[in-house]
C-alpha positions as CSV (number, residue, x, y, z in Angstrom):
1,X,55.8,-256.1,-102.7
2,X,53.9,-254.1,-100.5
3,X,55.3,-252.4,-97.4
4,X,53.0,-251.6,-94.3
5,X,53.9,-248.8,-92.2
6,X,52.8,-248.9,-88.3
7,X,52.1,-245.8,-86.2
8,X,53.9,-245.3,-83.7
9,X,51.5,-246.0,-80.4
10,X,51.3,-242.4,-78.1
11,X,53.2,-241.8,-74.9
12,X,51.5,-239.9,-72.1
13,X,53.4,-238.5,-69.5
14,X,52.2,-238.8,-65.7
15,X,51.1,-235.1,-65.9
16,X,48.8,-236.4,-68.4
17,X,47.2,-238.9,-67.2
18,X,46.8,-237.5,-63.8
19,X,45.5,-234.3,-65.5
20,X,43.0,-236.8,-67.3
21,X,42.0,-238.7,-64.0
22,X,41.3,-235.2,-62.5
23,X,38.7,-234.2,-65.3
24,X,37.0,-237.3,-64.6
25,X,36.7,-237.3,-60.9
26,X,35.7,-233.4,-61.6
27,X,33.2,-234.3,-64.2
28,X,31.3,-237.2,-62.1
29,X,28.7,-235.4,-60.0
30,X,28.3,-238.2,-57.1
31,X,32.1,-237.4,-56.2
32,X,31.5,-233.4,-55.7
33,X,29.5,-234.5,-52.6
34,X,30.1,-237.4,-50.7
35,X,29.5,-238.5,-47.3
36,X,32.1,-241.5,-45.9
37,X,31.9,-243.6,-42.2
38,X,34.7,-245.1,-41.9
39,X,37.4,-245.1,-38.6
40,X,40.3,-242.9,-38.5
41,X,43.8,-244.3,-38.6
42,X,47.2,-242.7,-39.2
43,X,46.3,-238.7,-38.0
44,X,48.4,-236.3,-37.8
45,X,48.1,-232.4,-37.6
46,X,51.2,-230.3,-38.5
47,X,52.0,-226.7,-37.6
48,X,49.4,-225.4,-40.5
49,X,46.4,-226.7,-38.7
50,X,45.5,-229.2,-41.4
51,X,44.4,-232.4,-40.3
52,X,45.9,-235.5,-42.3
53,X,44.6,-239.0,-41.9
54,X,43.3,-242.3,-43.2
55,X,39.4,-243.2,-43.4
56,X,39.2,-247.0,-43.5
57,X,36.8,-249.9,-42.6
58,X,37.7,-253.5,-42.7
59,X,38.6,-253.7,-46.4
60,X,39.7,-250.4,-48.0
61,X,40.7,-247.0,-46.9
62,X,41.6,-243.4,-48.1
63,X,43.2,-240.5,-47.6
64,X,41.7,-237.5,-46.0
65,X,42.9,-234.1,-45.7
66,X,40.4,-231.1,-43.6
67,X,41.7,-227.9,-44.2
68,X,42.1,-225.1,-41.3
69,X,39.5,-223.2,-42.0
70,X,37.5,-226.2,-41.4
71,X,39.1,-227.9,-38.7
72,X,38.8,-224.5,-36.0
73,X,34.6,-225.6,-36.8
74,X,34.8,-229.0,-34.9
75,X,33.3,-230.1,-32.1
76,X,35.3,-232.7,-30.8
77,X,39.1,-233.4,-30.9
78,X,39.2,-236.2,-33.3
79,X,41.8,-238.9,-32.6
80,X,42.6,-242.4,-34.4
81,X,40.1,-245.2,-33.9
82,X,37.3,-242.9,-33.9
83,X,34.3,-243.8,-36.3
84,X,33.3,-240.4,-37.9
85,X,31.4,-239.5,-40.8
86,X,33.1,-237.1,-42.9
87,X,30.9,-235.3,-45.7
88,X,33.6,-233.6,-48.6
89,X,35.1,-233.8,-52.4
90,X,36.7,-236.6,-53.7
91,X,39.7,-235.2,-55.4
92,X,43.3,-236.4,-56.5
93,X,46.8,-234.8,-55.2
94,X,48.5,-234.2,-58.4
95,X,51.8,-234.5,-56.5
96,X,51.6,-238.3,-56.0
97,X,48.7,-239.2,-58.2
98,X,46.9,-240.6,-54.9
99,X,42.8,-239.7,-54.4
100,X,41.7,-238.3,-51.5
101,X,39.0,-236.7,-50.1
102,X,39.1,-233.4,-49.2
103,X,36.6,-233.5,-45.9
104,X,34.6,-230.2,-44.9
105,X,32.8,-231.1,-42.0
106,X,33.1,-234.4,-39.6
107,X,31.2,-235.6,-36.8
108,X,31.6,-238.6,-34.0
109,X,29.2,-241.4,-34.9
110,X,26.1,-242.7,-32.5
111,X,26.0,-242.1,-29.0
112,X,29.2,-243.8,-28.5
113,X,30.8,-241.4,-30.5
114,X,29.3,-238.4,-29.2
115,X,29.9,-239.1,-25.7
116,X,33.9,-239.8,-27.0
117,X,33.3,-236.5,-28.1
118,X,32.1,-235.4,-24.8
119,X,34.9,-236.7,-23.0
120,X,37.4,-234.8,-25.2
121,X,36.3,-231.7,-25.0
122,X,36.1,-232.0,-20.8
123,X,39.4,-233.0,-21.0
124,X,40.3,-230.3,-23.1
125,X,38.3,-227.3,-20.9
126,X,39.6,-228.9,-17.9
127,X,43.4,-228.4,-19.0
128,X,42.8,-224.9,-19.5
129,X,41.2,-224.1,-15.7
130,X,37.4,-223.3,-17.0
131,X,35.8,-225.7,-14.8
132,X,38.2,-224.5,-12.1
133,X,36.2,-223.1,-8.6
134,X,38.4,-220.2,-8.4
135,X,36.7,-218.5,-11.5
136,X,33.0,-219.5,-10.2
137,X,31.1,-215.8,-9.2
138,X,28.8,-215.8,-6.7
139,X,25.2,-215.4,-6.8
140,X,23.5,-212.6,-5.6
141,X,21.1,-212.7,-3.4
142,X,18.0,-210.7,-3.7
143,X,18.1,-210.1,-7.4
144,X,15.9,-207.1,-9.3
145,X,16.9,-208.8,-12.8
146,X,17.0,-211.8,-14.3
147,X,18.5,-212.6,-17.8
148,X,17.4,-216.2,-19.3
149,X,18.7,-217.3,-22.9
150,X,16.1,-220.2,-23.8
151,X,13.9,-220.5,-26.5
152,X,10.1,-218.2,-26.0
153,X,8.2,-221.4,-27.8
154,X,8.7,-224.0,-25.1
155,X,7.3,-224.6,-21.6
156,X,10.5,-223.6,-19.8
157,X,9.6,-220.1,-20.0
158,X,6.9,-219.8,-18.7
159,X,7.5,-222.6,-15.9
160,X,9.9,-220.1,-14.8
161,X,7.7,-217.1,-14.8
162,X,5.1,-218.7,-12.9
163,X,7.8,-220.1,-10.9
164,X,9.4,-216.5,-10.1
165,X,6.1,-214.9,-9.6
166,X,5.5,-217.4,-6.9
167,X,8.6,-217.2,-5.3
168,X,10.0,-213.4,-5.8
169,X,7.6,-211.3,-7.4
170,X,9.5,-208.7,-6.6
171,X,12.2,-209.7,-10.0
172,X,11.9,-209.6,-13.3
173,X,12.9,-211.7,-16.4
174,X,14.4,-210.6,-19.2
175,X,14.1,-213.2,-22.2
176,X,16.4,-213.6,-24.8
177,X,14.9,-215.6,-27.2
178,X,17.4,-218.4,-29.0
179,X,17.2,-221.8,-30.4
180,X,18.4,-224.7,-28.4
181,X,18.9,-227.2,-30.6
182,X,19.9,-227.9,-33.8
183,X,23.4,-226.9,-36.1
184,X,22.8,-223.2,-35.4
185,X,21.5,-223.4,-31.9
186,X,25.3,-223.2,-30.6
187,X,26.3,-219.9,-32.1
188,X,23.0,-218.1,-31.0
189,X,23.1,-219.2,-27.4
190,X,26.7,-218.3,-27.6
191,X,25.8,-214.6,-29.2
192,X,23.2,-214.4,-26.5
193,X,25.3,-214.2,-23.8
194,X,27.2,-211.9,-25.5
195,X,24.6,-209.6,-26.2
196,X,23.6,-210.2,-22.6
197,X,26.8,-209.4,-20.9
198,X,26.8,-205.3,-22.5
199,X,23.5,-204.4,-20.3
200,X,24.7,-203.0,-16.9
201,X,21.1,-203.9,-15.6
202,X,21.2,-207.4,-15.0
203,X,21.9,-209.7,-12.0
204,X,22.2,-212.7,-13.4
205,X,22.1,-214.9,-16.3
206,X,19.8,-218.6,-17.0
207,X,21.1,-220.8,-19.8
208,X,19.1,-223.7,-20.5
209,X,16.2,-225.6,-21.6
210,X,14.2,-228.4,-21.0
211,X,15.2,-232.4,-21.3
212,X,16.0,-234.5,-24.1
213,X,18.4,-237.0,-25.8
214,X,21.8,-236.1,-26.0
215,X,22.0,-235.1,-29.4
216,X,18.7,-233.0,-28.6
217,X,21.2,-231.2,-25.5
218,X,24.3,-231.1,-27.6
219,X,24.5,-227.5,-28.4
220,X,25.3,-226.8,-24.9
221,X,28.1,-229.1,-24.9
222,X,29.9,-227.1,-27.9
223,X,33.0,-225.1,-27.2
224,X,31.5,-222.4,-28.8
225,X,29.0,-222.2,-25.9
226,X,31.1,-222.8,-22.6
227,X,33.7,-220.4,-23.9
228,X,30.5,-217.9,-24.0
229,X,29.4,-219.0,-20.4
230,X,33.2,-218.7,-19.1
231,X,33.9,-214.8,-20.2
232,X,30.6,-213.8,-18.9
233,X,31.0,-211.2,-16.6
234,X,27.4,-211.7,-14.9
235,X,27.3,-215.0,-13.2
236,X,25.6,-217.7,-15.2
237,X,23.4,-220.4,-13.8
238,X,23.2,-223.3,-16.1
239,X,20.0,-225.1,-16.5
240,X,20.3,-228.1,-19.1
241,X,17.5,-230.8,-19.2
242,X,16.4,-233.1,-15.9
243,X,18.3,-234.0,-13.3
244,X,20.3,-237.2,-15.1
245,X,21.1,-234.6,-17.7
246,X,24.8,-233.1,-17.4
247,X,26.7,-231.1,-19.9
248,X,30.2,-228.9,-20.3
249,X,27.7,-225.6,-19.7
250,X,27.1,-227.2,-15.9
251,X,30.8,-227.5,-15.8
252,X,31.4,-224.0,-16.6
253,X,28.8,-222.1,-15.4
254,X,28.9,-220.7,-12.0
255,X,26.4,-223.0,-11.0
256,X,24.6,-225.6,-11.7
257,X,20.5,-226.1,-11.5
258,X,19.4,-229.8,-12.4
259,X,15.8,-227.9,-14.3
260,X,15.1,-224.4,-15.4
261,X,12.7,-224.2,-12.4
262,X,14.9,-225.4,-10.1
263,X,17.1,-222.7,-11.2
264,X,14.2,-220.0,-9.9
265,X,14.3,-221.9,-6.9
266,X,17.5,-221.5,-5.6
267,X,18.0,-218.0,-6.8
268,X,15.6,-216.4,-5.6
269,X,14.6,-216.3,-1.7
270,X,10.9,-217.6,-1.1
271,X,8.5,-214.8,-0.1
272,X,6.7,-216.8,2.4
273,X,9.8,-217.7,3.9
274,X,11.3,-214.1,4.3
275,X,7.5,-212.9,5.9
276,X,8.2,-215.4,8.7
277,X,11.7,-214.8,9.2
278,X,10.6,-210.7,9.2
279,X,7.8,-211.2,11.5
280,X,10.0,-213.8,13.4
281,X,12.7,-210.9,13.7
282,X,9.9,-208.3,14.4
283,X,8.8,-210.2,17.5
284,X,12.7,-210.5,18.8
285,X,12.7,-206.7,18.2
286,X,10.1,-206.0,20.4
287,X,11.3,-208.6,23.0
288,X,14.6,-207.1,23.0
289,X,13.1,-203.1,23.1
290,X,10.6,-204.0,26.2
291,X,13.9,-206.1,27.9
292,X,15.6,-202.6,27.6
293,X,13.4,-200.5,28.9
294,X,12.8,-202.2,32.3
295,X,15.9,-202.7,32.4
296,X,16.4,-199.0,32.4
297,X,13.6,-198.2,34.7
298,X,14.8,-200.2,37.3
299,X,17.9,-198.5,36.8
300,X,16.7,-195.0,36.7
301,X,14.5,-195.8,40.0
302,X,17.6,-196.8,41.8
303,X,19.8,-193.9,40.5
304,X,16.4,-191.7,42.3
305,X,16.6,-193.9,45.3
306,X,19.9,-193.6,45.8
307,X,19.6,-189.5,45.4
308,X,16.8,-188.6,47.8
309,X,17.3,-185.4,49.8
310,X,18.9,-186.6,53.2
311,X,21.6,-188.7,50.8
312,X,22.1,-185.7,48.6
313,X,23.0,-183.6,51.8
314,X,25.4,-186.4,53.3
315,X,26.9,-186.7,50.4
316,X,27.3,-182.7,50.3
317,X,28.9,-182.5,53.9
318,X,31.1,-185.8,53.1
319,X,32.3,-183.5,50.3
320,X,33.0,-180.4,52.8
321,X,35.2,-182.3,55.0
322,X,36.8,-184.1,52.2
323,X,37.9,-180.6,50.9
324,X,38.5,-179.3,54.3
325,X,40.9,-182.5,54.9
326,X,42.6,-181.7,51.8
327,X,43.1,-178.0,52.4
328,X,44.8,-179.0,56.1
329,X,46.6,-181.6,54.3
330,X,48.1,-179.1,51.7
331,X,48.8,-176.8,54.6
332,X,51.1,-179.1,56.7
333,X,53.0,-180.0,53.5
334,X,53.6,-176.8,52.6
335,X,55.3,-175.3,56.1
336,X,57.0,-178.3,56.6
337,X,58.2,-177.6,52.8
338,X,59.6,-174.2,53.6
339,X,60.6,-175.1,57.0
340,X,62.9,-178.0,55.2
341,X,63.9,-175.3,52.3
342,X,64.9,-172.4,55.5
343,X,66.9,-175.0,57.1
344,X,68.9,-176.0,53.9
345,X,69.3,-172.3,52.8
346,X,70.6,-171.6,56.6
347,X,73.1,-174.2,55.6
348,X,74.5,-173.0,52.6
349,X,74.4,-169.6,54.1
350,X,77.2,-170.6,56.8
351,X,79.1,-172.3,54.2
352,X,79.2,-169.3,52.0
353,X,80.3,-167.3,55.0
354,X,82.9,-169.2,56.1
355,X,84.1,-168.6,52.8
356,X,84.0,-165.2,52.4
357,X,86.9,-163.1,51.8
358,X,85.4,-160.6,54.8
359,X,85.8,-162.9,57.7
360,X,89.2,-163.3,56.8
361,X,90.4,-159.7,56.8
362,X,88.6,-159.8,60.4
363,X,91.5,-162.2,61.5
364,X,94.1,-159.4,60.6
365,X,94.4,-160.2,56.4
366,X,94.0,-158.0,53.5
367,X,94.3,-157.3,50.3
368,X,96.9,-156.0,48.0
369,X,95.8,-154.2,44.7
370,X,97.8,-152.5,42.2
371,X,96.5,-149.4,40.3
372,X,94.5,-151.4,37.8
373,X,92.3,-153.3,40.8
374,X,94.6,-156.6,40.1
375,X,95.1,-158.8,43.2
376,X,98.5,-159.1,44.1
377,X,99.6,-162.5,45.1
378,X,103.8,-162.2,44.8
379,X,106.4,-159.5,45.2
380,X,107.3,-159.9,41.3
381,X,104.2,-158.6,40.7
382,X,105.0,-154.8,41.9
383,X,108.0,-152.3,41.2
384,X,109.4,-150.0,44.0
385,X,107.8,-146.7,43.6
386,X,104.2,-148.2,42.5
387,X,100.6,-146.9,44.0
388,X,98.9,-149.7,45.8
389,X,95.5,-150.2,47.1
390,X,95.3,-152.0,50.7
391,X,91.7,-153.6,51.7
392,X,91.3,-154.3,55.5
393,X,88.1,-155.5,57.4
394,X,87.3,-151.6,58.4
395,X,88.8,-149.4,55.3
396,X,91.3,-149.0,52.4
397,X,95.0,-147.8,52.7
398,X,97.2,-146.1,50.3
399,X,100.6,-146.8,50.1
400,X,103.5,-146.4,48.0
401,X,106.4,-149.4,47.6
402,X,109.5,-148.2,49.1
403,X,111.2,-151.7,48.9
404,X,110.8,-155.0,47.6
405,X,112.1,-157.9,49.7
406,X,111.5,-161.8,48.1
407,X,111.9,-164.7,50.3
C-alpha cells in the first residue's frame, strides 16, 4: 500500500501580496514616468494641501494624489470636469491595496483648457483686490528713466528705442533682459521686477513683448508674474502682444498699453508737441508782457497829468485850509469842553457848600468836643467837671461842665 503525502499549498497574507504588487509596479520602467489625459472627477483638497481626485475618461479611471509641494507650482485652480494631463508615478497605497498615481505636475488641456485656466486665476486675483483701481500708481510725466523687462533678441526692443528716441530723447532705457516664453520665462520676468524695484533711479517699469498665440503669451498670465507686477513699488506699464491680446499682467499692472510701442507713446510727451506748446506759450508771454506795460504807461502818464505844478499847488492850499479848518474845529470843541466842565464843577461847588459844617456855625451852631477831639452828640457823653472844646463860625471856647441837664 503506498501512502501519498500532499503539501500543504502556501498562504500569503495581504501585506504580502501588496508588498509583491509594489516590487512590480517599482520594477516596470514605463510606470516611473507616465503622462495621463483624462477629466477630473471626485476632487477634494484637505487642510494639508494635498489634492485628491479621480482621472477618468469614458471607460476607466484612477486615483490621483499631488502632493503640497507640488500643488503651490500650479497654474490654474483645478476643479472637476476639467481635462488635464497629469505627468507622475504609478504607485500602490499599501493601506487599501488601491494604485494610484502620484501626479507631479498637471496642466489644462488645448485652448479650451487654458483659457478655463485663465478664467480661474481672474477670478481668483479679482477676490483678492489686485485688479482693484485703488492700488493703480500713476504715471509720471516727464520721465528721465525707463525700466523694460523683455527679451534683448526680439524686435520689441529696439521698436521702442527708436520709438523713444523719436518721441523723448531726452529718457533713457534700461533693459533687463529675460525670456518671455517658455516653462522658465514666468519666474525670470517675475525676478526681473524684483531686481528692478531695489534701484532708486527708475521712473517707471515696461513688461511685455510682442504678439503671439496664447500659449506663446502665457507666462504673463502666471500668478507668479502678476504677484510680481502688484508689489512693485515703481508703476508698471504692461505691454503684452497686439491689441486683441489681453492677459492677468494688463489686469494688474497700473496700466495697460495694447504694443510695446504704444507703451512709449503714451508715456512719454512728444517733442514736437511740447516745442509748439512752448513757443505757443512764448508768444502768450510776450502778448501778456507788452499788454502790461501799456497798460502801465498809460497809467503812469495819467498819474503825471494829474500832478502838474498848478494841481500840485491846489492841492497844497486845499491841504492848508483843510488843517486850518481842523485846528478852528478843535478849538471850539475844546472851550466849549471846559466851558461845560466850569459849569458842572460850579455846581458841585454849591452843593458841597451848602453842605459844609462852616455855613452852619454861621447860623449860630457849633461844636462840642471833648478832650480827645470826639464830637459830642448827647449829654451822656460828658461828666460834670470835664474840659471841652467849643468850635463857633469866628473862634474856639473853653469851658468846663458845671452841670448836666438831659431832656
Amino acid at each position: 500500500m503506498q501512502i501519498e503525502f500532499s503539501m500543504p499549498e502556501p498562504v500569503l497574507s495581504v501585506s504580502e501580496i501588496t508588498s509583491t504588487l509594489v516590487k512590480v509596479i517599482q520594477g516596470a520602467p514605463e510606470l516611473k514616468e507616465v503622462s495621463v489625459q483624462g477629466q477630473i472627477s471626485d476632487l477634494g483638497q484637505p487642510k494639508s494641501g494635498i489634492i485628491y481626485f479621480r482621472l477618468k475618461d469614458a471607460k476607466s479611471q484612477i486615483r490621483c494624489v499631488m502632493f503640497r509641494q507640488n500643488v503651490i507650482r500650479l497654474q490654474f485652480v483645478p476643479d472637476n470636469g476639467d481635462e488635464v494631463l497629469v505627468k507622475g508615478t504609478v504607485a500602490i497605497y499599501a493601506a487599501n491595496g488601491e494604485y494610484q498615481i502620484r501626479v507631479r505636475t498637471m496642466e489644462p488641456r488645448g485652448i479650451g483648457a487654458l483659457q478655463i485656466a485663465f478664467e480661474a486665476l481672474k477670478q481668483k486675483l479679482a477676490a483678492e483686490g489686485l485688479f482693484d483701481t485703488s492700488y493703480k500708481k500713476p504715471l509720471p510725466g516727464f520721465p528721465r528713466k525707463i525700466g523694460v523687462i523683455t527679451s534683448d533678441t526680439g524686435a520689441v526692443i529696439q521698436d521702442m528705442r527708436q520709438q523713444l528716441q523719436k518721441r523723448y530723447p531726452l529718457a533713457e532705457l534700461l533693459l533687463y533682459p529675460t525670456s518671455v516664453q517658455g516653462a522658465d520665462a514666468a519666474r525670470q520676468i517675475a525676478h526681473a521686477i524684483g531686481e528692478m524695484n531695489k534701484r532708486t533711479d527708475l521712473d517707471v517699469l515696461i513688461v511685455g513683448r510682442g504678439g503671439g498665440s496664447i500659449e506663446d503669451l502665457w507666462s504673463f498670465n502666471e500668478e507668479a508674474v502678476a504677484r510680481a507686477i502688484f508689489a512693485s513699488k515703481i508703476p508698471v506699464i504692461s505691454a503684452v502682444g497686439h491689441e486683441t491680446d489681453f492677459t492677468i499682467s494688463d489686469m494688474v499692472a497700473d496700466h495697460r498699453a495694447p504694443t510695446p510701442s504704444t507703451a512709449i507713446e503714451n508715456l512719454v510727451p512728444d517733442r514736437v508737441e511740447l516745442l509748439a506748446q512752448l513757443e505757443s506759450l512764448e508768444t502768450r508771454l510776450q502778448r501778456n508782457i507788452t499788454f502790461r506795460l501799456q497798460t502801465q504807461h498809460t497809467n503812469v502818464a495819467a498819474l503825471e497829468a494829474q500832478l502838474s505844478l498848478t494841481r500840485r499847488k491846489d492841492a497844497i492850499y486845499q491841504l492848508y485850509q483843510l488843517v486850518d479848518g481842523l485846528e478852528n474845529a478843535c478849538q471850539k470843541a475844546m472851550n466849549h469842553r471846559i466851558e461845560t466842565a466850569k459849569n458842572e464843577l460850579q455846581a458841585v461847588a454849591g452843593k458841597l457848600d451848602g453842605l459844609s459844617p462852616l455855613n452852619t456855625l454861621k447860623r449860630g451852631y457849633s461844636i462840642s468836643k471833648n478832650s480827645a477831639g470826639d464830637i459830642i452828640t448827647s449829654s451822656q457823653q460828658v461828666e460834670v467837671g470835664e474840659q471841652l472844646s467849643i468850635d463857633l463860625s469866628d473862634g474856639r471856647l473853653a469851658c468846663t461842665v458845671n452841670e448836666r441837664f438831659e431832656s
